[in-house]
Structures are given as structure tokens and as C-alpha cells.
N, C-alpha and C positions, 0 to 999 in steps of 0.2 A: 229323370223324374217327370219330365214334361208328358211320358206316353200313359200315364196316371190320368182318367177322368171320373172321377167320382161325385153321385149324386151325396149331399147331404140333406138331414132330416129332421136336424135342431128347429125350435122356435126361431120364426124370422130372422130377430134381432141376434140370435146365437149363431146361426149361420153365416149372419155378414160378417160376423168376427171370426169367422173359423177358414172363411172364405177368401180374405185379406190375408190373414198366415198362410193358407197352400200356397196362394198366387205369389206371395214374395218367395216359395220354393219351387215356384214352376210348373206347379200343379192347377191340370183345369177345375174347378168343381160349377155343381149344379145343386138350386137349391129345391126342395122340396118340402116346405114344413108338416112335419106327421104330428105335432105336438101342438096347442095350442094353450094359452094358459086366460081364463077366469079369473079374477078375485072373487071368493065370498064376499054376500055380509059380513061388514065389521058388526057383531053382535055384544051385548053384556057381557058376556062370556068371555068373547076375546078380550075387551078393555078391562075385567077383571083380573084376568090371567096375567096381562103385561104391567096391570099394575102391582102386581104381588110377585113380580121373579124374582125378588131375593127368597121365595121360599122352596127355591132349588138349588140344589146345589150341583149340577150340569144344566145348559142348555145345549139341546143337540137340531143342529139348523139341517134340513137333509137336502135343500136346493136351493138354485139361486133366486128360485119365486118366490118362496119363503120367505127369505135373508133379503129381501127388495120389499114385500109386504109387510115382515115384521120390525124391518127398520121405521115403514110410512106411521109406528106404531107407537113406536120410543120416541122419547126428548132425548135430547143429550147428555143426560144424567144417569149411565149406564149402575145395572146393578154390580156389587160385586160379589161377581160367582165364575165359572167357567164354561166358558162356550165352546164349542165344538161342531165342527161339522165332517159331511162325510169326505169332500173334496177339495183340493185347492182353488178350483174357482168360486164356491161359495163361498168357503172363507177370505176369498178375495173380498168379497164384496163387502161382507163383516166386518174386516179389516178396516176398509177403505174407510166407513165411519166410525174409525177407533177403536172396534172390537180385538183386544188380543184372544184370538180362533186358534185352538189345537184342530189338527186333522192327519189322518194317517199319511204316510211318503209311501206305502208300498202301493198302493190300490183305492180307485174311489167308489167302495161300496161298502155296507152295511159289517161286513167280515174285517176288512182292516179297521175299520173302526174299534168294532170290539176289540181287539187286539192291541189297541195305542195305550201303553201302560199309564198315560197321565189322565184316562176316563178311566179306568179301573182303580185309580187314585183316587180320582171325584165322588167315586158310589162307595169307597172301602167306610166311610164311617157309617154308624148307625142311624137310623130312618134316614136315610139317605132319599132324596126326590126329585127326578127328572124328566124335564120337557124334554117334548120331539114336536115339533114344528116343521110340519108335514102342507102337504096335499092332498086332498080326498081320496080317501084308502092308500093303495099301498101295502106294502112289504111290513109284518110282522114280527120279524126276527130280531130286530132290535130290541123293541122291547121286550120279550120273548126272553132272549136273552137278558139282559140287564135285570129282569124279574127274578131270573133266575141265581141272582149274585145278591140277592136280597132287597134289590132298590125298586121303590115306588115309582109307576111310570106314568104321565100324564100328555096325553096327545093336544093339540090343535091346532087343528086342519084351516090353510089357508087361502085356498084355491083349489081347481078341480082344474083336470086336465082333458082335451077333446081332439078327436080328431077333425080338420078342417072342413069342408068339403069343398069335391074333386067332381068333375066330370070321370064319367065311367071309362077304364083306361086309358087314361092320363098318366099312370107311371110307364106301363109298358110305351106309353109312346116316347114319352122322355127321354126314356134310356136309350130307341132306337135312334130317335132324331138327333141327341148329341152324342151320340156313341157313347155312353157312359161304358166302363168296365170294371165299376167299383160303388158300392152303398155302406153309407155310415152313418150308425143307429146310437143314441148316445145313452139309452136305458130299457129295460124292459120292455116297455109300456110301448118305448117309440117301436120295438120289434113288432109288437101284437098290432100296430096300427097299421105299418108294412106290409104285415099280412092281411089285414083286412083292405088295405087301398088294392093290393095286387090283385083277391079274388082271386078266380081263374086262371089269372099270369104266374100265380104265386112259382109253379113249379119252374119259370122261364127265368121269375128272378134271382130264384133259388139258385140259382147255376154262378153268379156271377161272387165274385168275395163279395165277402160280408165282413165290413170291421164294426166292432162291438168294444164297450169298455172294460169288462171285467168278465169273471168264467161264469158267475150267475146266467149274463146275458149270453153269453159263448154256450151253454150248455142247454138254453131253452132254444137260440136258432137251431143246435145242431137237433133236437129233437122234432123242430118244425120241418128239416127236411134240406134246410140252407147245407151246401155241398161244402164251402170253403169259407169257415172262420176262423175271422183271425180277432184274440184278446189283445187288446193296444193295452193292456193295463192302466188305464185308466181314460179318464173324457177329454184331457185336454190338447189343446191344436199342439203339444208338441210331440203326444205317447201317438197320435194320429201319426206325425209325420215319420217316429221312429219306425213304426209298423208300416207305413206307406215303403220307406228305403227297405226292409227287409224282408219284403214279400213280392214273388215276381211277380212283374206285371201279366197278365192272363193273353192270350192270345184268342181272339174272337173271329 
């Protein structure tokens, strides 16, 4: 496992935990954050909103900046309704302040979500009404879907995401300087920012694996032109590691 060096891409704070897992498996990594994360204004709106959640009947958390933000937002007088998120490490964090979190086991995106029969339980009664507690913009289909099952769907956004900034080829130098022979991206967004750091490189990066969480993200690299992806099914340091053991390592 040790001939594995892979850069990752997480926000800071997500990389050093993901980076402590490879290393106790023998794995080099390198950090490069593509993500950065803001809080909004806490506005009327939000403090409205958290004060009236018992008038949903799902909450659906979609990240853990979210589920960190909208914790800074409750007392500990949780409502009672059902929460949901799309991942085990969010609803880690939900968890961790008492939240009992449904979340899908097969996949952490937007498609196993819909699919976890205990949210389809949540919206089966009439005027049924559910938060997504989000980041600015974002993916559609959730509620898209749930609209379409008859449920009322109500968004707010609580942070906005950026990309860092980098001196101008700073990735391709990374990769050469510590041999990296592996990039791992942990959502959409972090792909598109990849490709915007790469520029010019992109087609050089393109060459090397690419591990991604879900076929969402698998299906927009394979169309950016990335040669070798691979779906961990899902984000966390251990679907990383099952996909690290069962893809050869590349010869450079």
C-alpha cells in the first residue's frame, strides 16, 4: 500500500483527518485544499426558519458545514421531526449533538437518499414539508424530486463555497515534486475547481487516477476528459481506502 501517494482536496480541516487514516494504512498523501468554506449572514430568515422546524416534517442536512452551522443555531431543545442527511459523516456530526440522522448505506449522494425508504416514509402524509439546508447553490434534484412525490420543499443556504487561491501552477508542481500518482476529489464542485487550479495542466492531470465519491462525480470527470476513474462509493477515509487496495497502483 505504501507505493500509493495521493494528493487530496478536502477543506483543510477534512484533509487532516483523512490524512491520519491513509497514514495509519501506509499511505503517503498530500494536501491541497480546492474547497473552501464561508459562513453567511446569520439573517431574520435563518433565525426564523430554526425557530419554526417543527413545521417540517424531514430535515435534510447535505454537508458537514451545514450540520456545524446549523448546530451554532439550535439550543438543545431539538424539535421533533426527522433528520436526514446525505452521508455518514454528516450525520456524524448530527449525531454527535444528539441528533438521531437517517442516511443512505449504499452511496453518499443525492440518489441514495432518495431511495432510503424511511424519507419516503417522512413526505408519504399529506402537506408534507421539507428543509434542505444547503450551501449556496448546488444540485437541484433533490428537491426536484421530493416535489415530485408531492412534498413542499424549502431551502436555506448556509455558506458558500470558494476556491483558495494558488500561485499559478502550483498543482502541477505538487504532483511532480512529491511524485504524487493519485487525486482525490470529494464532490462535484471540488472536480470543477481541479480543473480550474490545473488550467493548462489539466490534460497532464487528467492522466493520473482520479478517485471521486459517487457516479454523479465519476460521470462529470469522465466527460472533463480524466482517463482513470475510479467511484469509492462514497466520501469516507474507509470507501477511499477500499478503492485505494483495489486499484493498481499506476506506473509513472
Amino acid at each position: 500500500m505504501t507505493q500509493w501517494r495521493v494528493l487530496l482536496t478536502r477543506p483543510a480541516e477534512e484533509s487532516m483527518a483523512l490524512a491520519a487514516s491513509l497514514s495509519e494504512a501506509g499511505i503517503f498523501s498530500s494536501s491541497l485544499p480546492l474547497l473552501d468554506i464561508e459562513a453567511l449572514p446569520v439573517t431574520a430568515e435563518q433565525q426564523a426558519v430554526f425557530s419554526g422546524l417543527g413545521r417540517y416534517c424531514a430535515v435534510i442536512v447535505v454537508s458537514k458545514p451545514a450540520a456545524r452551522l446549523a448546530l451554532q443555531q439550535l439550543d438543545r431543545v431539538w424539535p421533533q421531526l426527522s433528520w436526514f442527511s446525505v452521508g455518514a459523516a454528516t450525520a456524524q456530526v448530527l449525531a454527535d449533538h444528539g441528533l438521531n440522522v437517517q442516511y443512505p448505506q449504499t452511496g453518499d449522494d443525492s440518489e441514495a437518499l432518495l431511495a432510503l425508504p424511511t424519507l419516503r416514509e417522512a413526505i408519504a402524509g399529506p402537506g408534507a414539508r421539507v428543509l434542505i439546508l444547503r450551501g449556496e447553490g448546488g444540485r437541484e434534484l433533490l428537491a426536484e424530486r421530493l416535489r415530485e412525490q408531492g412534498a413542499s420543499v424549502d431551502y436555506l443556504e448556509l455558506y458558500r463555497r470558494f476556491l483558495p487561491a494558488y500561485d499559478t501552477g502550483v498543482l502541477m508542481q505538487r504532483i511532480q515534486l512529491e511524485r504524487l500518482n493519485g487525486v482525490v476529489v470529494s464532490s462535484g464542485q471540488g472536480l470543477l475547481h481541479l480543473q480550474a487550479l490545473a488550467g493548462p495542466d489539466w490534460p497532464q492531470v487528467a492522466r493520473l487516477p482520479l478517485f471521486v465519491p459517487s457516479p454523479r462525480v465519476f460521470e462529470m470527470a469522465r466527460a472533463a476528459g480524466a482517463e482513470k476513474v475510479v467511484d469509492c462509493r462514497g466520501a469516507s477515509a474507509a470507501a477511499l481506502l477500499v478503492a485505494l487496495r483495489s486499484y493498481p497502483v499506476p506506473t509513472l
